[in-house]
N, C-alpha and C positions, 0 to 999 in steps of 0.2 A: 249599523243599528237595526238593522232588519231580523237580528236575531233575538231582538226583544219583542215586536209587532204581536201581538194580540197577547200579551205576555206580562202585560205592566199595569198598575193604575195612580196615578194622583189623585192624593187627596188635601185640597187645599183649605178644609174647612178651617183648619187652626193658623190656617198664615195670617191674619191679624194679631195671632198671641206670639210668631215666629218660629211656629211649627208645622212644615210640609213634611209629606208622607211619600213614599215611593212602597209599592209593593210589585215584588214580584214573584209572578207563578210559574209553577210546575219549574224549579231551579233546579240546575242543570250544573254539574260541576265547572263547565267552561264561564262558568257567571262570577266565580269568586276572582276575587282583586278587588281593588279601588276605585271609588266610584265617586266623583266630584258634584256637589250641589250649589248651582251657584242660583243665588235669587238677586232681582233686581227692580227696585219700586222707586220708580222716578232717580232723583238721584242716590238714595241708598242701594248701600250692595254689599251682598256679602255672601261670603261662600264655605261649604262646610267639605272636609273629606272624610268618609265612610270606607272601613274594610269589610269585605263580604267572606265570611270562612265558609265554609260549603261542607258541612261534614255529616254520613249516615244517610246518604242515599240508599 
C-alpha cells in the first residue's frame, strides 16, 4: 500500500447518508483493477466492489 501514501484522500462527510469517497491522485496506469470498500459500524457491515479503468494518460 505504500504506492498510494500521499496519493489518496477520504471523504467521510456523507457516510451517515452511506456514501464514502476514495479519491485518488496523480493516477497511474498500475492503479486500475479492483478495489474492495468494506465499511463497518458496530455490528453493520457492508462492502462494495469498484473497477478502476485507467484510460488517456
Amino acid at each position: 500500500m505504500l504506492e498510494y501514501v500521499g496519493r489518496t484522500e477520504l471523504w467521510k462527510d456523507g457516510l451517515a447518508k452511506g456514501s464514502v469517497n476514495l479519491k485518488i491522485f496523480d493516477v497511474q496506469l498500475s492503479d486500475r483493477g479492483n478495489y474492495t470498500c468494506f465499511v463497518v459500524n458496530g455490528s453493520d457491515y457492508d462492502e462494495a466492489v469498484v473497477e478502476l479503468k485507467v484510460t488517456g494518460l
